[in-house]
N, C-alpha and C positions, 0 to 999 in steps of 0.2 A: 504493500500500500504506500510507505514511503517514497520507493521509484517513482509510482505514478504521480504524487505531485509534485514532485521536482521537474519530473517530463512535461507534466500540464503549467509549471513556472516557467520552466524553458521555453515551453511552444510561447506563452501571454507573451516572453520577454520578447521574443522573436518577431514577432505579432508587434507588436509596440515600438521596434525599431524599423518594422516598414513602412510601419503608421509614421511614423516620425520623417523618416525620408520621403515620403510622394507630400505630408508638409512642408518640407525644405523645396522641394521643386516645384511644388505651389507657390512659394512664396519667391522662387525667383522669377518666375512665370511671372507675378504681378510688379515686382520689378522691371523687369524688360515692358511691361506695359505702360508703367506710369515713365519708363527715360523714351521711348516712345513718343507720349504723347506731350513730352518737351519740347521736339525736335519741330512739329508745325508750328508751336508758339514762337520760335526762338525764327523762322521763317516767316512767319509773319512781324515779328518784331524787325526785322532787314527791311522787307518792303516797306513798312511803315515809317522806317529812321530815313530809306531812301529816295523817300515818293517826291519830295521838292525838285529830285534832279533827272526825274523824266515824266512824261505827261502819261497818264493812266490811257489814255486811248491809243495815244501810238504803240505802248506794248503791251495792248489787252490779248495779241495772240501768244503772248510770254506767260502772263498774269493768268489768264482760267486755266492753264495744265498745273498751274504750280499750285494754283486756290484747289483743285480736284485734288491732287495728291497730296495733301498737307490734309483735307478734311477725310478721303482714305487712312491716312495714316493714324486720325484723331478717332477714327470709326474703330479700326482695327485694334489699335491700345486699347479700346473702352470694352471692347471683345475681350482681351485678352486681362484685361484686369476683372473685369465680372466672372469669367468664369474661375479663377484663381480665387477669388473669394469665395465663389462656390464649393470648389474642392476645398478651402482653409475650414470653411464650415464644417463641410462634411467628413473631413478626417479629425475634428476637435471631437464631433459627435461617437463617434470610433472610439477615440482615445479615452472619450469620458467612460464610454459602456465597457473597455475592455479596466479601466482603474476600479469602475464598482464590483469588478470578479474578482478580483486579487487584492489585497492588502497590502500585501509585501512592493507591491508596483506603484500600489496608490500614496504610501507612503515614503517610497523613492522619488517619487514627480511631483508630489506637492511641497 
């Protein structure tokens, strides 16, 4: 009977450090989305410092591929950061149900 719970603490432990890593890659996942969604502000901050030194009509065929792919890029990060919180949820909820089976776990991570 012993064996067995040492193997059922092994398997939690187990169980708990993979839990923990698809959290760490969740949370880089939302990382990469919010430096993401830097990149069109910080592009729009250019055009906007540099608008006095050309006229907005003569390079509006410059200006809407650059307005598309900057509001792409702000779509895509808001993607990628939602879903990153989705999984940061749902591997918390994991980690909570697998702390109230064990003891020994619950009172290592808290």
């Amino acid at each position: 009977m012993v064996t067995s719970t040492v193997e059922q603490e092994m398997l939690l432990v187990q169980e708990m450090q993979l839990l923990l890593a698809e959290k760490r890659t969740a949370l880089s996942v939302l990382r990469t989305g919010v430096g993401i969604s830097a990149l069109p502000l910080g592009i729009f901050s250019v055009l906007i410092a540099t608008s006095g030194n050309y006229k907005t009509v003569g390079v509006l065929h410059l200006i809407i591929p650059v307005i598309l792919v900057c509001i792409a890029l702000f779509v895509f990060s808001g993607y990628l950061v939602v879903r990153a919180m989705r999984k940061i949820t749902l591997t918390e909820d994991r980690i909570r149900k697998i702390k109230h089976r064990s003891t020994a776990i619950e009172t290592l991570l808290d």
